[in-house]
C-alpha positions as CSV (number, residue, x, y, z in Angstrom):
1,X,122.9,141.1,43.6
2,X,120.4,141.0,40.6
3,X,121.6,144.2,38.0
4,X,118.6,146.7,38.2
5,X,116.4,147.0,34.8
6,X,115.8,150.8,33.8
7,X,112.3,150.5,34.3
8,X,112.7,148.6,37.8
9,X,109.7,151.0,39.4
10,X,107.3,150.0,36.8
11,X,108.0,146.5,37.0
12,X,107.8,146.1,41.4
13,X,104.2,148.5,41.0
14,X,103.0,145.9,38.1
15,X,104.4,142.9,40.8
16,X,101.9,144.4,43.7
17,X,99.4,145.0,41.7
18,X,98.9,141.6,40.6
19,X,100.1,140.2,44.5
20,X,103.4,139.3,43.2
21,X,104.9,140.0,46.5
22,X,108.2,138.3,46.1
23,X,108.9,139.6,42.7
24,X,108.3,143.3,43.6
25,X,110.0,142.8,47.2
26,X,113.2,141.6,45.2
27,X,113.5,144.5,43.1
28,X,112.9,147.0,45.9
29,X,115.7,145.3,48.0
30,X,117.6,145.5,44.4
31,X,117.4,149.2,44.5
32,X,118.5,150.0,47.7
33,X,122.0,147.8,47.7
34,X,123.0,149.4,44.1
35,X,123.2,152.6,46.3
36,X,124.3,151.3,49.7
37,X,124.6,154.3,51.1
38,X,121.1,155.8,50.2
39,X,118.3,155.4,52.8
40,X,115.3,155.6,51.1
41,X,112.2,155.9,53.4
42,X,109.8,154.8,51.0
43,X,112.1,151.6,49.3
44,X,112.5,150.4,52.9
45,X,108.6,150.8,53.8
46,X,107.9,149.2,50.1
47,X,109.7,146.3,50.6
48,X,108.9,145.3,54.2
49,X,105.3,145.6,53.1
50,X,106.1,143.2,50.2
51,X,108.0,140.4,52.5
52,X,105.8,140.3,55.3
53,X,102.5,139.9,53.1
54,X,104.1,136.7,52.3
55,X,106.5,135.9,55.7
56,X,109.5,136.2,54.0
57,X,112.1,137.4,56.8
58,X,115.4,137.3,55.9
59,X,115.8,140.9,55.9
60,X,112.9,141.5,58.4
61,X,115.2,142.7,60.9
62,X,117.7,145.0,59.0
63,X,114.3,146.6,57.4
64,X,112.4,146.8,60.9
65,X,115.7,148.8,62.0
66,X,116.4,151.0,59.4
67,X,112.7,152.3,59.6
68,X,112.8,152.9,63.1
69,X,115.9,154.7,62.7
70,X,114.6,156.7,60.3
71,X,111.0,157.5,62.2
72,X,113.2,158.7,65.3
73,X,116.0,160.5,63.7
74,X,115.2,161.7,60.4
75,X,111.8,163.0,60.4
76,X,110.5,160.1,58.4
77,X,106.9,159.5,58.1
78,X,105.2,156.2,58.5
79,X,101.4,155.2,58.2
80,X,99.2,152.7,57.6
81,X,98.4,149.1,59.2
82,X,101.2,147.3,57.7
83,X,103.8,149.5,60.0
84,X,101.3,149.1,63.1
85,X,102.5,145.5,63.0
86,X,106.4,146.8,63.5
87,X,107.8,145.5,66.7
88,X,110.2,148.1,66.3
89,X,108.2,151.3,66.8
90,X,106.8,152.2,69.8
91,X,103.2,154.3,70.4
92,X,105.6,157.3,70.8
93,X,107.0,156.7,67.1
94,X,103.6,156.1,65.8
95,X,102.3,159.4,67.3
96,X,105.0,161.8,66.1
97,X,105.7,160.2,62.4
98,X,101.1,160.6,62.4
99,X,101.8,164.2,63.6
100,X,104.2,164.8,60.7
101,X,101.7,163.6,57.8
102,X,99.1,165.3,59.8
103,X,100.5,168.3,59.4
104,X,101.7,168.2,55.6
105,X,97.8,167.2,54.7
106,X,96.9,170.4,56.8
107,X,99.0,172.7,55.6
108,X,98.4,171.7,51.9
109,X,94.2,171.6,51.9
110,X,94.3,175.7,53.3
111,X,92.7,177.7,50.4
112,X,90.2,174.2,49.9
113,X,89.5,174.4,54.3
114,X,88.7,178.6,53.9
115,X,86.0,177.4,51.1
116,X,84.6,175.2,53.3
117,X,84.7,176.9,56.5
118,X,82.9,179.8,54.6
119,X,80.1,177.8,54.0
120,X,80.1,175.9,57.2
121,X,79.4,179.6,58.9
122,X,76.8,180.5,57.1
123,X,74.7,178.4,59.3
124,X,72.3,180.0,61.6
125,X,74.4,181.1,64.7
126,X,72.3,178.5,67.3
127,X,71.3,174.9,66.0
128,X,67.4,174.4,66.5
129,X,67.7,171.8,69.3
130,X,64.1,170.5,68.3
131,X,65.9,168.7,65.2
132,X,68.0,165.4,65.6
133,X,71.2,165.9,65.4
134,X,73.0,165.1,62.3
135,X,75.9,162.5,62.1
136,X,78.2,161.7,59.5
137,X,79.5,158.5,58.3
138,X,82.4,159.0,56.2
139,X,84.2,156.0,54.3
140,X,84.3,153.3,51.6
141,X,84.1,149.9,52.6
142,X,80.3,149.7,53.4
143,X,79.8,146.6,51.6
144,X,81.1,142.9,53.1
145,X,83.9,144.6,54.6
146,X,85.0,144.1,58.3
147,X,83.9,147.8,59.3
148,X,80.5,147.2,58.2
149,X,80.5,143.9,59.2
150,X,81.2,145.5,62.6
151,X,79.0,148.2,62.8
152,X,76.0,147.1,60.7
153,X,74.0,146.4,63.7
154,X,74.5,149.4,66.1
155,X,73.4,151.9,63.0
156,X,69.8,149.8,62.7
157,X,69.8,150.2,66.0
158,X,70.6,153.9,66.4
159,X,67.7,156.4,68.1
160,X,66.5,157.8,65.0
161,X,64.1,160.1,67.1
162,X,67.7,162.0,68.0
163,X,70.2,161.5,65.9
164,X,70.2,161.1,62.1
165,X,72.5,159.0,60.9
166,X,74.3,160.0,57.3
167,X,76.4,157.2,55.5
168,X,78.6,159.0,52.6
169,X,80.1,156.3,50.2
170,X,83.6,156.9,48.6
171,X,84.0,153.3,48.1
172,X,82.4,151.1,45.1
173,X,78.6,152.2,44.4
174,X,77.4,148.8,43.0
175,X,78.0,144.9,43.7
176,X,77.5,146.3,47.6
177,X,75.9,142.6,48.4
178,X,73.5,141.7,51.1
179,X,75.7,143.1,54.2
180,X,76.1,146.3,52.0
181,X,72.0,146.2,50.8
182,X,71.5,145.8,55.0
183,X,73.6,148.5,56.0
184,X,72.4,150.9,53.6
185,X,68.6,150.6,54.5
186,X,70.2,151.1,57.9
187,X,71.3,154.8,57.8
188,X,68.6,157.2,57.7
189,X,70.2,158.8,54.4
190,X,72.7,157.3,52.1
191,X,75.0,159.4,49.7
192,X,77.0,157.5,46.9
193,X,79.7,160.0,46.5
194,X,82.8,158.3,44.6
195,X,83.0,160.4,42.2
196,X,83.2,163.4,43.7
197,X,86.3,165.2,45.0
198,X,87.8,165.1,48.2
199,X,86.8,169.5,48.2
200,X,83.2,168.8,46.9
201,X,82.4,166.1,49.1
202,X,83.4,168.4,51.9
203,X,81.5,171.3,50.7
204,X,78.5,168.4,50.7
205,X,79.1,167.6,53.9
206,X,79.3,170.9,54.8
207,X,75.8,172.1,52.8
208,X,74.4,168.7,54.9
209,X,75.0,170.6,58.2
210,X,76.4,167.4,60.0
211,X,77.2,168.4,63.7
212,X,79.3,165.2,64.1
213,X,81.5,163.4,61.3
214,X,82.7,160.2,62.1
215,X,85.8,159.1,59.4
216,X,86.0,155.3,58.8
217,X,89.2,155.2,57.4
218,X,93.2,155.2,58.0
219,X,95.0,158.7,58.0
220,X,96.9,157.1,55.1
221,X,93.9,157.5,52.9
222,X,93.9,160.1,50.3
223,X,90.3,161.1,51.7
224,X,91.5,161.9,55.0
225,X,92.2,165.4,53.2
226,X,88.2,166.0,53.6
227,X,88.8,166.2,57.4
228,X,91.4,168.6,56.3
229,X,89.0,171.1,54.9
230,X,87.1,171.0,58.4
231,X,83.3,170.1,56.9
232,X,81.8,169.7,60.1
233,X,82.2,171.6,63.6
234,X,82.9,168.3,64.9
235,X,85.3,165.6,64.0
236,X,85.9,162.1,65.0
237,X,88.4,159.2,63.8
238,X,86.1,156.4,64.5
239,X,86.8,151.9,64.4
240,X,88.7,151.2,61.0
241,X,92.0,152.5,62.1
242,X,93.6,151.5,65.0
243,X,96.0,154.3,66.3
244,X,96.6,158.2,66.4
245,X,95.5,160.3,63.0
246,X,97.3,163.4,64.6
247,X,95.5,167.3,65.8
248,X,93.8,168.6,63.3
249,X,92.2,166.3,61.4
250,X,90.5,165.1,64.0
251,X,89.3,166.4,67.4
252,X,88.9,162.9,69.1
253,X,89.3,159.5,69.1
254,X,86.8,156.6,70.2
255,X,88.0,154.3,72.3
256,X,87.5,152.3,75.6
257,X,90.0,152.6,79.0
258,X,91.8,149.2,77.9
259,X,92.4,149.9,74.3
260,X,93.6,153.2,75.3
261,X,94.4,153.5,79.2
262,X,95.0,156.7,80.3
263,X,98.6,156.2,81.5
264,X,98.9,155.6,77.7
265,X,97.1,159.1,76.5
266,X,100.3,160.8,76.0
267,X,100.6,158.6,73.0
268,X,97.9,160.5,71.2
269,X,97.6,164.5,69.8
270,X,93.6,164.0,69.8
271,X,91.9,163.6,73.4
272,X,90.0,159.9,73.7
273,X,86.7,159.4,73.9
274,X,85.8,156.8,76.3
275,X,82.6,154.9,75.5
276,X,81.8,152.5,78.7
277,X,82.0,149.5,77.0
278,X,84.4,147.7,74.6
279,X,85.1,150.0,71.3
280,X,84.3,147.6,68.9
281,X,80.7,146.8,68.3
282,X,79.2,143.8,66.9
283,X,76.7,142.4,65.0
284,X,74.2,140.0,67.2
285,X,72.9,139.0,63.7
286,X,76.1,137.4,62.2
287,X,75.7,133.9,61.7
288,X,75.6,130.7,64.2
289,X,78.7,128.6,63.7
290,X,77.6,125.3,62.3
291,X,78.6,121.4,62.9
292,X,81.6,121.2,60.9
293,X,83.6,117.4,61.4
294,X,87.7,117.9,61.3
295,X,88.2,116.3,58.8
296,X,85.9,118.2,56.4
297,X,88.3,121.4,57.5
298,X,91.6,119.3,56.4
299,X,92.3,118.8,60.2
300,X,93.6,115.8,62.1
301,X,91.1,114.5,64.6
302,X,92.9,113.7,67.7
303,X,95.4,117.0,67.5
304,X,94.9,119.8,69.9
305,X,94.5,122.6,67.2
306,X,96.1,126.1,67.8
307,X,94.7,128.8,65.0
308,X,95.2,132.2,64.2
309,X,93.3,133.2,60.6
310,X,95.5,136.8,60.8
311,X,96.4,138.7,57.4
312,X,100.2,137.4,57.3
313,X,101.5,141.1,57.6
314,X,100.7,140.3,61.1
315,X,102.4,137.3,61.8
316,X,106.4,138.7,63.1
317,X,109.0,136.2,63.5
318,X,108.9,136.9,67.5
319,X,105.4,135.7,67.4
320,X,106.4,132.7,65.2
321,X,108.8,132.0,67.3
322,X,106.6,131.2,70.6
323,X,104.7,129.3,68.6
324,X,107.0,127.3,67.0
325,X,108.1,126.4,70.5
326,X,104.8,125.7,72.1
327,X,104.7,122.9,69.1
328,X,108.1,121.9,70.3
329,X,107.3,121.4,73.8
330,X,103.8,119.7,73.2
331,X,104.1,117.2,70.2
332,X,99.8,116.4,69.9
333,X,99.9,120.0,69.1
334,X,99.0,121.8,65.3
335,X,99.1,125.1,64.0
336,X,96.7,126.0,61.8
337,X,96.6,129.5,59.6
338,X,95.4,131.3,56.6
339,X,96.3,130.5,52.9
340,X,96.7,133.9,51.7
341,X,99.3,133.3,48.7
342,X,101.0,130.2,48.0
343,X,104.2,132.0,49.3
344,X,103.4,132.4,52.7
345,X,102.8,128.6,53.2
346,X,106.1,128.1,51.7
347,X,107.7,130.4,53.4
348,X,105.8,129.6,56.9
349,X,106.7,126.0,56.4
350,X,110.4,126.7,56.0
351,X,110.4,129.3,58.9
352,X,109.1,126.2,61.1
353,X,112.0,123.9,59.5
354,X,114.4,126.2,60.5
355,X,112.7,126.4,64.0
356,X,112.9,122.1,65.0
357,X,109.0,121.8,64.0
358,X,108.1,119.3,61.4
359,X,106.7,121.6,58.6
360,X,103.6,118.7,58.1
361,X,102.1,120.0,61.7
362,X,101.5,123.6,59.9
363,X,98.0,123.2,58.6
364,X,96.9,125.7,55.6
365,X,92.8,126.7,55.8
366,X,91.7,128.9,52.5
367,X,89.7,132.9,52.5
368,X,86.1,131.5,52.8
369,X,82.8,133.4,53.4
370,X,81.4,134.4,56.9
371,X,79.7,131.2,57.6
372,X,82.1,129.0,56.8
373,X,84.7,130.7,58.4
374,X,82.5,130.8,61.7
375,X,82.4,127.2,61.4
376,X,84.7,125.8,61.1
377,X,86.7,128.8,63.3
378,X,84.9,126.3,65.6
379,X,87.3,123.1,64.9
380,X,90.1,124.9,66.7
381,X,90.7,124.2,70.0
382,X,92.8,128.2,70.7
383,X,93.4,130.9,68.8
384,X,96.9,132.5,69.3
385,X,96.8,136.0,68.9
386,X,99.5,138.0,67.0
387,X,100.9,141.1,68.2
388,X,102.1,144.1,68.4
389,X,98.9,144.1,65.5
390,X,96.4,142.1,67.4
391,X,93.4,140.3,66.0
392,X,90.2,142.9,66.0
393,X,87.3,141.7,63.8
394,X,89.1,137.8,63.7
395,X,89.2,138.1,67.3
396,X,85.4,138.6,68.0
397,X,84.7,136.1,65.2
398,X,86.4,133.4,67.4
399,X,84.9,134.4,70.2
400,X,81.2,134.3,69.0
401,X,82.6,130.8,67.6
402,X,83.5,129.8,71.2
403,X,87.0,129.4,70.8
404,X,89.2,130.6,73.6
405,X,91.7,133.4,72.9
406,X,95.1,134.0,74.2
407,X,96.2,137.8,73.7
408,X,99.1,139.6,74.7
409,X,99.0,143.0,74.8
410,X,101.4,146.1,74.3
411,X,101.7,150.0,74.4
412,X,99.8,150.6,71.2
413,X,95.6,150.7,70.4
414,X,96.5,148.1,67.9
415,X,97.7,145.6,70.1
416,X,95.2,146.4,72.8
417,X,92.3,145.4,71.1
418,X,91.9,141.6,71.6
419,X,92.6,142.2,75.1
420,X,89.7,145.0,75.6
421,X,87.7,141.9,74.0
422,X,88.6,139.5,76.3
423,X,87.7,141.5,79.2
424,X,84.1,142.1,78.0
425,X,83.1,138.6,77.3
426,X,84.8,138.3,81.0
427,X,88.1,136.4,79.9
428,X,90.8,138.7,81.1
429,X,92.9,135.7,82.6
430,X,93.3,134.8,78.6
431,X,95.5,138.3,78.5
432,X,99.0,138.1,78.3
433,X,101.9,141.2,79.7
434,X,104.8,139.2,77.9
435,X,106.2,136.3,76.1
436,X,106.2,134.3,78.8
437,X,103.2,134.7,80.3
438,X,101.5,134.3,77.0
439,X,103.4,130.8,76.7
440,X,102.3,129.4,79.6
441,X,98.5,130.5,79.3
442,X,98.8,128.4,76.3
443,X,100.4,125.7,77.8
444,X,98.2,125.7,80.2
445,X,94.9,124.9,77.9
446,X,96.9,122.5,75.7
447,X,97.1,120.1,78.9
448,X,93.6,120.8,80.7
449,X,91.2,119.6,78.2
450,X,88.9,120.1,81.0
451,X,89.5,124.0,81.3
452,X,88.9,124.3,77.6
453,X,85.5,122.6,77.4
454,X,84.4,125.4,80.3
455,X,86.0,128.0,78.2
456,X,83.7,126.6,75.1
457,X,80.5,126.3,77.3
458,X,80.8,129.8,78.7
459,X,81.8,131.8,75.3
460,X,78.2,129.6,73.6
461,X,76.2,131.0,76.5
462,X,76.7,133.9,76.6
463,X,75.9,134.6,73.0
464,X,73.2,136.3,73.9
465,X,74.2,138.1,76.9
466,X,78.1,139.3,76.5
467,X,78.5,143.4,76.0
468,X,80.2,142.6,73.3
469,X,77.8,141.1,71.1
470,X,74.6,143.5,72.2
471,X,74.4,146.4,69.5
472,X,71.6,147.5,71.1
473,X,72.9,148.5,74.1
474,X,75.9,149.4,72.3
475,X,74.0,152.1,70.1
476,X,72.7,154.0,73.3
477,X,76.2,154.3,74.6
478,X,77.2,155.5,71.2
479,X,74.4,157.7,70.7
480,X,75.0,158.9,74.5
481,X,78.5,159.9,73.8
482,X,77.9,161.9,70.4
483,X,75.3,163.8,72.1
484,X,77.0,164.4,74.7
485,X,80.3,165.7,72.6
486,X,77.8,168.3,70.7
487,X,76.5,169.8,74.2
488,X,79.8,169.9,75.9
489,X,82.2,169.5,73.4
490,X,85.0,166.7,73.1
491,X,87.3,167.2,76.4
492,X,84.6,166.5,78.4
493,X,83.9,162.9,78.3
494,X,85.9,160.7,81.1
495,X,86.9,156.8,82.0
């Protein structure tokens, strides 16, 4: 064991903060065996989040336990997409760790929420129904981030004859881009609000008479405590985070029947909204993938190539294990991922070693820029999805690409959300109940060359005429469902 340095906590934040995963992940496993018999919550959470940005798994499942164990028995609190990719908790330990932090924020924004709620009221008693109605967009990644990237085209195509839409900015105010130029000549007002406080940008939304806020962000954010302070009569978690924010924050959650089916409701304090179509919206604007040779994207030619272009947080050693052994069982067969530090294609390589699978059939594709990635997304013949935290914006990507993905879902939103895809571009054979299953869908495409190339032809053609890619339609849904939340409040919308 590596002796501790005095200023041990300084050193792993300066590690992180400079994506020295390994560093910082080695001093946070430092400080928990000097005191064996502490269980530190925070240490554990720290240093899983470390190793698996970087697939180092040697104490993967010793960490995944002890968190578990910690969520079910001693109150601990967990948050934030790196846990949603925990094998080890279920949607029940999600929801009642999210109901824990839920409540802490609540209880300590009370004198802030009376403020607020004060000046809320003095609104006239009736809203004049003449005027659109007023919805808030609350978040910080409205530049060329995936939300935006998402929603971009559903907010140009909002009714603006009935519903105002209201973007308010915590995130950077310059250096937005050309997606965050487009998407903020798409909202009908646009408030750069940074450096404001969580209470004055609730007493701004709040001044703003929004009927409907809409909060782009995890519960983990520090800005989640706006929703605290209760700015609008209506509040909605809303497309960036994929599970339960926990009563009161907000008073519903967007979803669709897959992501969320209602046999799986009791998973959630806040009652689901049901839009009719897929949750996630899409841009019908994003680019065409262009001809792009194999060889130009560091590919063999004559391999059948299985991708998945996931963070690496969401890449678990179960899922690395079916794939490992879908390379053993068809030798033509490569994997092919995302380069996000040099660790994880170290580490990735050596997982494989120690699997049977010759570390040279792991291929290594760099972050590139949205048409690029579209294109040469393309070269791949499937895309593997990861779970229990699924592909969301990566999966649509491939899809519009015309790549075929095989999903396998779970109990939670987060590893629902491919699958909910897959259904509306009319793929829902591609979905997978287990590990099994999932393996022999694969199989399956790796030997019918045939069954792919139909796959490809259908996912180009229908482009244009998928649900999933038609903001359009998508924004009357949307704008159908808000409205209808304001006249008949947020229990009343149904599968």
């Amino acid at each position: 064991m590596m002796p501790l340095p005095p200023d041990w906590q300084k050193l792993a934040g300066e590690h992180e903060s400079r994506r020295d995963w390994d560093a910082a992940r080695t001093l946070y496993e430092a400080a928990q065996q000097s005191d064996p018999a502490r269980h530190d919550l925070n240490l554990l959470i720290q240093e899983l989040r470390c190793a698996i940005n970087v697939c180092h798994w040697d104490r993967y499942g010793h960490l995944q336990a002890a968190i578990a164990d910690s969520v079910r028995h001693h109150g601990g609190i967990v948050s934030g997409e790196t846990t949603l990719a925990s094998p080890a908790l279920t949607g029940y330990d999600h929801a009642s760790s999210q109901g824990r932090r839920t409540d802490m924020i609540w209880r300590s924004q009370a004198d802030a929420r009376a403020e607020v709620l004060t000046l809320r009221m003095a609104r006239p008693p009736t809203r004049d129904t003449r005027k659109p109605l007023r919805i808030g967009f609350l978040g910080g990644d409205f530049h060329g981030q995936a939300t935006t990237y998402l929603i971009v085209g559903v907010i140009e195509a909002h009714d603006r004859a009935k519903l105002q839409y209201v973007g308010y900015n915590f995130g950077p105010a310059g250096g937005a881009g050309p997606l965050g130029a487009r998407v903020r000549s798409a909202f009908d007002v646009f408030h750069d609000i940074a450096t404001l406080s969580n209470r004055e940008i609730a007493k701004r939304i709040a001044a703003d008479e929004i009927d409907v806020l809409l909060f782009l962000r995890g519960p983990a954010d520090p800005r989640a405590a706006v929703l605290a302070m209760r700015p609008a009569p209506l509040q909605l978690a809303y497309l960036y985070y994929p599970g339960d924010f926990g009563f009161p924050l907000v008073d519903g959650l967007i979803a669709d029947s897959i992501v969320i089916p209602p046999a799986l409701q009791h998973h959630y304090s806040e009652p689901i909204l049901y839009l009719p179509r897929c949750y996630q919206p899409n841009d019908a604007k994003r680019p065409l993938p262009q001809p792009l040779l194999r060889a130009e994207a560091g590919l063999p030619d004559h391999a059948v190539v299985l991708a998945n272009f996931a963070q690496s947080y969401k890449i678990t050693p179960e899922a690395f294990d079916v794939w490992c052994a879908l390379l053993g069982d068809h030798p033509h067969c490569v994997l092919w991922l995302l380069d996000t530090h040099p660790a994880v294609v170290r580490n990735l390589r050596r997982e494989a070693s120690r699997r049977g699978v010759d570390p040279s059939r792991l291929f290594f594709a760099p972050l590139a820029d949205t048409p690029l990635h579209l294109s040469r997304l393309a070269c791949a013949d499937v895309v593997l999805d990861t779970w229990p935290y699924g592909g969301h914006t990566g999966t649509s990507d491939a899809l519009w690409a015309g790549v075929p993905v095989v999903a396998r879902s779970g109990e939670t939103f987060a590893s629902r959300v491919a699958v909910s895809l897959l259904h509306s571009v009319g793929l829902a054979e591609l979905a997978a109940d287990d590990d099994a299953q999932y393996s022999r869908i694969v199989g399956t495409l790796i030997t019918d060359t045939a069954r792919r190339a139909a796959l490809h032809d259908h996912l180009t053609r229908g482009r244009k005429t998928f649900a999933l890619f038609d903001p359009v339609g998508y924004a009357r849904d949307f704008d159908a469902l808000l409205t209808n939340i304001v006249r008949n409040g947020v229990r009343a919308t149904t599968v």
